[in-house]
N, C-alpha and C positions, 0 to 999 in steps of 0.2 A: 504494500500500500504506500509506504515512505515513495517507492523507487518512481510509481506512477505521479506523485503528488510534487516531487522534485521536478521532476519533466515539464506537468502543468504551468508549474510556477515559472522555471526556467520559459515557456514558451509564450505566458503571458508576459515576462521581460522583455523577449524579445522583440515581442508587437510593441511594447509601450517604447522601449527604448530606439526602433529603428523603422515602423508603418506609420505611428500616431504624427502627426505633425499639429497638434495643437496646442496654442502658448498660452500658459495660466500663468494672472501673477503670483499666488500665491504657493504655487507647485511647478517643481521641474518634471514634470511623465519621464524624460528619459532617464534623468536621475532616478526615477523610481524603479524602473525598466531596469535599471543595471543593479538594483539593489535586488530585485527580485532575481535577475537573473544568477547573482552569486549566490543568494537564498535557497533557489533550486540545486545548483551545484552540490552546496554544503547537504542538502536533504538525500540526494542520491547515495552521495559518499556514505554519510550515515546507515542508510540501508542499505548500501550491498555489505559493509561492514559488520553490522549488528545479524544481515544474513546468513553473512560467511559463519561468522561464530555461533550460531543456532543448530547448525550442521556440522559440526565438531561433536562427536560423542564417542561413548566407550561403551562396544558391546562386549558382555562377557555370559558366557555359558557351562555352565558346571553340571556333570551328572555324577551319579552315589546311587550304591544300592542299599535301599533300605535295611536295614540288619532285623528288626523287627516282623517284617514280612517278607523281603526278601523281594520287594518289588523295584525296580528301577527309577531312582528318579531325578527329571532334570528341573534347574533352575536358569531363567535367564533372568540380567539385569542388563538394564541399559540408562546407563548414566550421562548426566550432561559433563563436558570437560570443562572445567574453572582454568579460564585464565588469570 
């Protein structure tokens, strides 16, 4: 969601910064346009980052035979890695 919402932002800079040609006195549009467009940047970066790291795990699989009943059994865990 970050990656799509970085993109938007980045594309709404773009129109304000380099399509708009209209002059407010009280607002620069292209100054806004560039602020958005590094906003979007920044928001991408963060999401493919925060995605990479979500996909980092440890799987692990251990099997035991019961001594009790003598039945087989497995355990799996799947852990997140802590950076």
């Amino acid at each position: 969601m970050s990656i799509g919402f970085g993109v938007f932002l980045f594309v709404v800079g773009a129109i304000l910064a380099f399509a708009v040609n209209v002059t407010l006195d009280w607002i620069a549009l292209s100054t806004v346009g560039w602020i958005l467009m590094a906003a979007g940047v920044i928001t991408v970066i963060i999401g493919v980052v925060l995605m990479a790291r979500r996909r980092q795990s440890v799987s692990t699989t251990r099997s035991a035979v019961d001594p009790a009943s003598g039945e087989q059994v497995t355990r799996r865990e799947n852990l997140s890695d802590p950076l």
